[in-house]
C-alpha positions as CSV (number, residue, x, y, z in Angstrom):
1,X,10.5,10.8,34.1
2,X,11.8,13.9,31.6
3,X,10.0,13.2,28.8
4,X,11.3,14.4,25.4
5,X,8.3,15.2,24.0
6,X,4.6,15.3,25.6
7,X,1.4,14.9,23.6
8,X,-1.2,16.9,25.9
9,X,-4.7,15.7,25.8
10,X,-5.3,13.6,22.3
11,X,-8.0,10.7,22.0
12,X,-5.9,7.6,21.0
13,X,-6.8,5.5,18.3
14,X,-8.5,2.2,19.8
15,X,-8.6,4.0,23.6
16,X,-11.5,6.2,22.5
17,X,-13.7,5.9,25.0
18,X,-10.9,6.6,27.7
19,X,-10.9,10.3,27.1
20,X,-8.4,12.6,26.4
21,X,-5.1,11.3,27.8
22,X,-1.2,12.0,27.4
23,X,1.7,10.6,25.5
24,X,4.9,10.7,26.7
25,X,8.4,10.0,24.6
26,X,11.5,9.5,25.1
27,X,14.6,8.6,22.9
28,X,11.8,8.0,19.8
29,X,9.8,5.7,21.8
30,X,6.6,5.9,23.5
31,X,7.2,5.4,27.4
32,X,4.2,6.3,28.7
33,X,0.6,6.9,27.7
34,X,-2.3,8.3,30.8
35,X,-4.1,11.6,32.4
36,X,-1.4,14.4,33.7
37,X,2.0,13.1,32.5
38,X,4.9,14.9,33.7
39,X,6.9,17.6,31.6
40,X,8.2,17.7,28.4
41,X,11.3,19.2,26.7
42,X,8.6,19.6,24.0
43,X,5.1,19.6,24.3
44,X,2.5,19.7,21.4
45,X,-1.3,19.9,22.1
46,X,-3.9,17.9,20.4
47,X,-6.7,19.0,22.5
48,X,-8.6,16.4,22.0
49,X,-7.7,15.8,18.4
50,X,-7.3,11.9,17.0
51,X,-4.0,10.5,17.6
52,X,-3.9,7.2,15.4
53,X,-0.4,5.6,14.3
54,X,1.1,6.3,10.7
55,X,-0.1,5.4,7.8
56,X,1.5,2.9,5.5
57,X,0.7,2.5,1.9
58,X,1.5,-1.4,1.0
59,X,1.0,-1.1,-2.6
60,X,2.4,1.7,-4.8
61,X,4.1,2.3,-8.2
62,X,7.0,5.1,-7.4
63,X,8.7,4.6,-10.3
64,X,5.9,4.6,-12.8
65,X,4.2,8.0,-10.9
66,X,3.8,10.8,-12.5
67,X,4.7,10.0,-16.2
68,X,1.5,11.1,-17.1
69,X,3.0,14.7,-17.0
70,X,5.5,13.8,-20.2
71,X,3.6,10.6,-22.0
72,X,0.5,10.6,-24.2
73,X,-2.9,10.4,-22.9
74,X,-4.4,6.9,-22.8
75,X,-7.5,7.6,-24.7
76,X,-9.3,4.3,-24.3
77,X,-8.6,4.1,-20.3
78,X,-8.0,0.5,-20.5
79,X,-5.5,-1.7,-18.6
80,X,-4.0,-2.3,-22.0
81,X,-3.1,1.1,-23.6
82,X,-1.7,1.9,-20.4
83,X,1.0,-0.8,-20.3
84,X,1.8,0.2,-23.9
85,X,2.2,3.5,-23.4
86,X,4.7,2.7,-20.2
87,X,6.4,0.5,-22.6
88,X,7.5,3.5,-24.8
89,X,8.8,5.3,-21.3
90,X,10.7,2.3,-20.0
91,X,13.1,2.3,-23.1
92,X,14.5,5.7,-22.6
93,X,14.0,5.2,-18.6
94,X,16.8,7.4,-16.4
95,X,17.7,6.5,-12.7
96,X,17.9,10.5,-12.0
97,X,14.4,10.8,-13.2
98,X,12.7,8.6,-11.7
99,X,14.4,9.4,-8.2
100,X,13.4,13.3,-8.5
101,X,9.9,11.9,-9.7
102,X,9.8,9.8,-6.5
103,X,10.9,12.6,-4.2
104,X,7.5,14.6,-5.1
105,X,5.7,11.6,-4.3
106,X,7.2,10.9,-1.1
107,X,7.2,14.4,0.0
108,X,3.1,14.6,-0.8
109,X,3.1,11.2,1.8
110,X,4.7,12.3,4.0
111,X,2.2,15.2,4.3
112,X,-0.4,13.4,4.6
113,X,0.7,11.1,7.5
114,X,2.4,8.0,5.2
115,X,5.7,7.2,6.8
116,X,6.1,3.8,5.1
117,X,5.5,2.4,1.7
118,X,5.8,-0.6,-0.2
119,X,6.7,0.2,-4.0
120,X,7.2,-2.2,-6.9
121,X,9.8,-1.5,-9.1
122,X,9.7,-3.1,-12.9
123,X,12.2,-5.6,-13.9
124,X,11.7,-6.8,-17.3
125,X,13.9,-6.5,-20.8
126,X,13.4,-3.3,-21.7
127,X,14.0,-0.9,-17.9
128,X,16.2,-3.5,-17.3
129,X,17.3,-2.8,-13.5
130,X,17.0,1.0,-13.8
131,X,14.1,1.4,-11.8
132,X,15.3,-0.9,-9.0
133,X,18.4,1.2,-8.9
134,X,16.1,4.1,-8.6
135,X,14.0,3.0,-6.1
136,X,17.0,2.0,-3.8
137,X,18.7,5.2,-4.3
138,X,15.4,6.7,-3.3
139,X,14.9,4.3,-0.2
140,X,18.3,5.4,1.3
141,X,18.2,9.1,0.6
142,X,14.9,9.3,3.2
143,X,15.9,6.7,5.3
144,X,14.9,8.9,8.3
145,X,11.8,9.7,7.0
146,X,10.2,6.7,5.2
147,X,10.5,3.5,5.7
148,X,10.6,2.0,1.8
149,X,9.9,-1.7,0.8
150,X,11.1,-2.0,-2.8
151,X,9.2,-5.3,-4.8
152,X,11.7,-6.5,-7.8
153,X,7.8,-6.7,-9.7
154,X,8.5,-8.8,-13.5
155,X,5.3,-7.4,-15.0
156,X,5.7,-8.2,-18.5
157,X,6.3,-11.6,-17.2
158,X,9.0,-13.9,-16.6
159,X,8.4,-16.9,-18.5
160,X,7.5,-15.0,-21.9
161,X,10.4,-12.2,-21.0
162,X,13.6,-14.1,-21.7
163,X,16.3,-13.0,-19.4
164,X,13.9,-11.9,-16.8
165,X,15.1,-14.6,-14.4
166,X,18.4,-13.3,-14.2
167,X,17.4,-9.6,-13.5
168,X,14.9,-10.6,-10.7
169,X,17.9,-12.4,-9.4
170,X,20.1,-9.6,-10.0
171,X,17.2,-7.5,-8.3
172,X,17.6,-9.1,-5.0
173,X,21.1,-9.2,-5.1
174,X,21.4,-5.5,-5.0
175,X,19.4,-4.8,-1.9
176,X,15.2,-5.4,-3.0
177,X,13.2,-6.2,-0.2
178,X,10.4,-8.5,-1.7
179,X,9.9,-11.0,-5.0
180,X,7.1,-9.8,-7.2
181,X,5.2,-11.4,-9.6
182,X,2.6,-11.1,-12.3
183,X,1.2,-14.6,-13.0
184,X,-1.5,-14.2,-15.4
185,X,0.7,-12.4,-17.1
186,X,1.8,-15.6,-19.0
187,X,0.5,-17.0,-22.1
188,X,-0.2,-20.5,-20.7
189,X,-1.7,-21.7,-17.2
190,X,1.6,-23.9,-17.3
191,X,3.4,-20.6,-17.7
192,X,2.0,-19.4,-14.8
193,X,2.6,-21.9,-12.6
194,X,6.5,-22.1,-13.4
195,X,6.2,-18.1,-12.8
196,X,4.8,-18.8,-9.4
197,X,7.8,-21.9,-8.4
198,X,10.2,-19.6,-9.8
199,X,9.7,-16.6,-7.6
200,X,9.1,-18.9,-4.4
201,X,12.5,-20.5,-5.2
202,X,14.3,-16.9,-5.5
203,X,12.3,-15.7,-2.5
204,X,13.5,-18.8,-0.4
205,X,17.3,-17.7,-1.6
206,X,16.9,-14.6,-0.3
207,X,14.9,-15.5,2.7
208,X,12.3,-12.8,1.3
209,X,8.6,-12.1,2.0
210,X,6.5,-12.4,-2.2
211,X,4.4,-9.6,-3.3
212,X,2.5,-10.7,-6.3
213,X,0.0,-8.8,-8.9
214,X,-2.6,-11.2,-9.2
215,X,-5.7,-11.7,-11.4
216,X,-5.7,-8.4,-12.1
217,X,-8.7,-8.5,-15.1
218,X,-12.1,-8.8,-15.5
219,X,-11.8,-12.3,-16.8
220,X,-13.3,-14.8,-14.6
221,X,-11.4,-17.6,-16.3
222,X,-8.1,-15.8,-14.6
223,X,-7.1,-18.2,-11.8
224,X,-4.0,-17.7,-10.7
225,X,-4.9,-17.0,-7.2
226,X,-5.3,-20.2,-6.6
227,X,-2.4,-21.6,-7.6
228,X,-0.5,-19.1,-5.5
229,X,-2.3,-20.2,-1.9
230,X,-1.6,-23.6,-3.3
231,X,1.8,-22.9,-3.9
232,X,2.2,-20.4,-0.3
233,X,0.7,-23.9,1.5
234,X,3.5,-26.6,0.0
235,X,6.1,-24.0,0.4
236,X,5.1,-23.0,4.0
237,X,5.2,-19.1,2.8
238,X,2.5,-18.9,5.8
239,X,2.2,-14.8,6.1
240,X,4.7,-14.0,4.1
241,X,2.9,-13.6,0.8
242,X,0.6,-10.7,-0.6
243,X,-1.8,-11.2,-3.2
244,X,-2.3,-7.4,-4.8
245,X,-6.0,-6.6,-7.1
246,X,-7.1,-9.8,-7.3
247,X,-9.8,-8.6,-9.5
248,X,-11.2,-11.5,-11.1
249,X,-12.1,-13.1,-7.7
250,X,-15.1,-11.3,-7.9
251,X,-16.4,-12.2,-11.6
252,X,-15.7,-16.2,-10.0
253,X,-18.8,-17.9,-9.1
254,X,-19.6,-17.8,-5.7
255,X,-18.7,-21.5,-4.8
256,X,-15.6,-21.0,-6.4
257,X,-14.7,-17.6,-5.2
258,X,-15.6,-19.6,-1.8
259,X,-13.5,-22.1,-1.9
260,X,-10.3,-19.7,-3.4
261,X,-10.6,-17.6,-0.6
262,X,-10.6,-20.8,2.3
263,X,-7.3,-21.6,0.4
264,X,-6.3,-17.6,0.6
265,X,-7.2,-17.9,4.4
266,X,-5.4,-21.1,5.1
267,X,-2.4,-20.1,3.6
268,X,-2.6,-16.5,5.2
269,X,-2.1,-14.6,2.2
270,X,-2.1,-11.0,2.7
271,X,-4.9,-9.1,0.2
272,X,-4.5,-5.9,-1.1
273,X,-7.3,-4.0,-3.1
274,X,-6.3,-1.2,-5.3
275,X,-10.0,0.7,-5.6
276,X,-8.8,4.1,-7.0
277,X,-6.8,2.4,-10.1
278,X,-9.3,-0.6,-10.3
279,X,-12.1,1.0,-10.5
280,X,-10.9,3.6,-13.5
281,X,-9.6,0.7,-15.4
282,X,-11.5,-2.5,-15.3
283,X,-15.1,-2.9,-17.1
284,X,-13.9,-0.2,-19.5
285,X,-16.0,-2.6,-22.0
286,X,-18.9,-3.2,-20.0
287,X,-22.2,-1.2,-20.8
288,X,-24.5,-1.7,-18.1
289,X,-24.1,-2.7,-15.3
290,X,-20.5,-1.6,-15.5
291,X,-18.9,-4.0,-12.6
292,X,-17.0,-2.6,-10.1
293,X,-13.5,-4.2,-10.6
294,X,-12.7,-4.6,-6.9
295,X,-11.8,-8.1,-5.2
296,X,-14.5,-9.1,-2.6
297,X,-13.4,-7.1,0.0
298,X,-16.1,-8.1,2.5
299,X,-15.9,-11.4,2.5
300,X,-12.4,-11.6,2.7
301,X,-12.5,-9.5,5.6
302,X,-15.3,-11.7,7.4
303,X,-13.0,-14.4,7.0
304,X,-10.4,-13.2,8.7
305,X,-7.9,-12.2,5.7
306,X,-5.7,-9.4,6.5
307,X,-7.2,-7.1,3.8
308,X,-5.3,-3.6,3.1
309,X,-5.6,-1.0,0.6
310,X,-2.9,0.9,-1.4
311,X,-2.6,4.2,-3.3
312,X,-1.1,2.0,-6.3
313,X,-1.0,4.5,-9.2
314,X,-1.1,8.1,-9.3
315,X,-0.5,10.2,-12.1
316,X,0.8,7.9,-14.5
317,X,-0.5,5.6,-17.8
318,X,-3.0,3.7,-15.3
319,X,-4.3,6.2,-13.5
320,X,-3.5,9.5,-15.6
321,X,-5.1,12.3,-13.5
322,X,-5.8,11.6,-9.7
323,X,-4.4,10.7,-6.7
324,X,-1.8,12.6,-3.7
325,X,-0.5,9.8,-1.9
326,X,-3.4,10.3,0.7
327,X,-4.4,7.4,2.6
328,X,-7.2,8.6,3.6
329,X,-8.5,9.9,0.0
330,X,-7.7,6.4,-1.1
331,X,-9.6,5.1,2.0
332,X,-12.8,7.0,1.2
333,X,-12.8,5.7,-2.8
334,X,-12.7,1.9,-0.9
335,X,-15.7,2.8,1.6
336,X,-17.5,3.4,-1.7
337,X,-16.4,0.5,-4.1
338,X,-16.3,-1.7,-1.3
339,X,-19.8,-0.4,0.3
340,X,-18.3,-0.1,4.0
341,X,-21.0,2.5,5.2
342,X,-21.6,1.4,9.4
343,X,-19.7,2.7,11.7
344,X,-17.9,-0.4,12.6
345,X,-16.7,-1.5,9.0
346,X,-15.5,2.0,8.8
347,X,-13.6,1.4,12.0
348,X,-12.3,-1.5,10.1
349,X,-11.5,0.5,7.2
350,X,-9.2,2.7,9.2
351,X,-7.4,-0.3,10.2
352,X,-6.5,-1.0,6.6
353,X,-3.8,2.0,6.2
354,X,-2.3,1.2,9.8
355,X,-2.7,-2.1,11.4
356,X,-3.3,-4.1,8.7
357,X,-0.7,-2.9,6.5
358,X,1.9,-2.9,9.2
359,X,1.4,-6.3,10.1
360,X,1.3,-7.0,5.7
361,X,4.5,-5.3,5.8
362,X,6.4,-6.6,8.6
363,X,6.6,-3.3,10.6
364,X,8.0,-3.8,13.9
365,X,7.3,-1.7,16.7
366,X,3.9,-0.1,15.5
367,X,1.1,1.1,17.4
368,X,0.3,3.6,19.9
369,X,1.0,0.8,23.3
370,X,4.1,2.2,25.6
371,X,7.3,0.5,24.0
372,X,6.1,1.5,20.5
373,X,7.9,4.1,18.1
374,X,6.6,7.2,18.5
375,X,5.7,7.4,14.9
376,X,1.8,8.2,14.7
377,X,-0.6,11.5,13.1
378,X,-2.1,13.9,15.2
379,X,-5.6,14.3,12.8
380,X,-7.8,17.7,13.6
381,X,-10.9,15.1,14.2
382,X,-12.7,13.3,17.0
383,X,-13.3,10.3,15.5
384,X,-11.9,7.7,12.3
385,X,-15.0,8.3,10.6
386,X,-14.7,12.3,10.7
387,X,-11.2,11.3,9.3
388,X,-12.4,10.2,6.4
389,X,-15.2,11.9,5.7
390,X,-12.9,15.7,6.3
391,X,-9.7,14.5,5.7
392,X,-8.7,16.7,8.1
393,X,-5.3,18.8,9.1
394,X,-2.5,16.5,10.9
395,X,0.2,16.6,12.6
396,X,3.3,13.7,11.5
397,X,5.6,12.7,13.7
398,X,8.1,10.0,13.3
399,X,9.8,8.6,16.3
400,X,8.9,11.9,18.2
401,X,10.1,14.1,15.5
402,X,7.4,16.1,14.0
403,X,8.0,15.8,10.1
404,X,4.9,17.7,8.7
405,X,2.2,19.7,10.1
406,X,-1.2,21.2,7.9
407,X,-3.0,23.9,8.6
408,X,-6.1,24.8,6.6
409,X,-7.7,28.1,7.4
410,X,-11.3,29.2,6.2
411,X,-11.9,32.9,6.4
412,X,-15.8,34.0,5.5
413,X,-16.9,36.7,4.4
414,X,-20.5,37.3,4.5
């Protein structure tokens, strides 16, 4: 066969202990895969460098990223100030903006090996639909380069944010991919629960997978979990339903927190933690011991959930001064909260960004197996934990088109 492109020599992700082998490409897709393939048109050589499929990030905030640049400080780093200062942004909020805000995000992915993301966009009273609009605009100018998810995400609410119903609904009429929710984000448990039937009756409509912020506080009275796998259970939303923070499951008492996450397994919900955001914002009133404000990501993942992690916020109200849109950066801050030290939960970790998320986000035709896209990193490592622990240079290709390539050079001098 004349392959279009030949990757010479790299150790694939899940085949490690095969040795270096070949990739072979053609027409965007990965044809063949073994020792000695036959010539390329184009030939790039990982000599014996890590060649692991493309990241996706499942949980981010593109529209929100980067306001930190013209907004006040939040002084008290709480979950709180944060949300008011974004309020005072989203009344003078411009589509333009926010697209050439996104761009510099993207572009920083894409660097780093992200070729898909899942972003919420707010829909509420006071953006209105601009951010949506934005999002969309965004999520067709790099069509070729990113695969974009947009969430129509109600986070001041929907029952307590009159009109809100008709802009989620106007939301997925113009083209978002996913019904979001905030739950807790009501003033009564009843409130909450109408929150949840709504969005399941819009996502039904629209045939669409639900992408909710849940729990996301430090109060252990917050329960709305639960009502979502009980609602993703009498709705037969089996798989197609993400739980995102889910702080509070891990202020629960463990026979609760038990029993919510047997419901969360039965109803395979999807769980995403948000470490680098959670972690600056939650037990901002604690003294000590100053909780982690993580979900429980090891049980979940001994059960079986489908746990992934997400970039969430970077440069903006939550999370004012951090964060590139590097998976792997964001992977190393969840090793730590999340206390994934051994060599196979860091194996497991690695799956989070790729596997996992793909399978969270519905991405067809992923993986490095011979009838796959061609859309994967070459990373300047031998191994997923060097990944992490160097975040190393990397070669991004997406459907045999190389997109990015870094190259870090150290000169010494002594």
């Amino acid at each position: 066969m004349n392959y279009d492109l030949v990757v010479r020599a790299g150790i694939i992700r899940g085949r490690e202990d095969s040795g270096p082998m070949d990739i072979g490409v053609k027409d965007g897709i990965i044809v063949a895969t073994g020792p000695s393939l036959g010539a390329g048109t184009q030939e790039l050589e990982a000599r014996g460098k890590l060649v692991a499929p493309s990241f996706a990030d499942p949980h981010v905030h593109l529209d929100k990223a980067l306001v930190s640049e013209t907004v006040r400080h939040n002084l008290s780093g709480t979950l709180g100030e944060a949300i008011e200062i974004i309020w005072e942004r989203k009344r003078a909020y411009d589509p333009q903006e926010i697209l050439e805000r996104g761009r510099r995000v993207l572009r920083w992915a894409i660097t780093h090996g992200t070729t898909a993301m899942r972003s919420h966009a707010d829909v509420d009273s006071m953006g209105g639909l601009v951010p949506v609009q934005a999002l969309l605009a965004l999520k067709r100018e790099h069509a070729g380069l990113v695969d974009l998810q947009v969430v129509a995400f109600p986070q001041e609410g929907i029952i307590q944010d009159p009109g809100t119903k008709d802009l989620m609904r106007k939301a997925m009429e113009m083209g978002a991919d996913c019904v979001g929710g905030m739950p807790y984000n009501e003033r009564t448990p009843a409130h909450s629960r109408e929150h949840i039937e709504f969005c399941f009756r819009l996502a039904r409509d629209f045939d669409a997978d639900i992408d909710m912020h849940v729990d996301e506080t430090d109060d252990p009275g917050a329960r709305t979990l639960a009502l979502l796998a009980e609602a993703t259970l009498r709705h037969g939303w089996h798989g197609r339903v993400t739980a995102g923070h889910t702080c509070a499951l891990a202020a629960y008492p463990t026979p609760y927190a038990a029993k919510v996450m047997g419901m969360v397994k039965d109803a395979g919900i999807h769980m995403i933690t948000n470490p680098a955001t959670n972690l600056m914002l939650q037990g901002r009133y604690d003294q000590q011991p100053i909780r982690r404000g993580i979900t429980r990501v090891k049980e979940l993942m001994a059960l079986g959930v489908n746990v992934s992690f997400g970039q969430d916020c970077l440069k903006d109200t939550f999370y004012p001064t951090f964060g590139q849109a590097d998976m792997l950066e964001v992977g190393m801050i969840t090793a730590h909260a999340a206390q994934l030290s051994t060599p196979l939960e860091v194996d497991r970790l690695f799956d989070m960004p790729t596997v996992n998320a793909a399978r969270l986000m519905g991405i067809s035709d992923y993986g490095l197996e011979t009838g796959c896209k061609a859309t994967f990193n070459i990373l300047d490592c031998k191994s997923v934990q060097e990944a992490f622990r160097t975040r190393p240079d990397r070669v991004v290709l997406r459907e045999g088109r190389v997109l990015a390539e870094t190259r870090t050079e150290t000169l010494f001098h002594f």
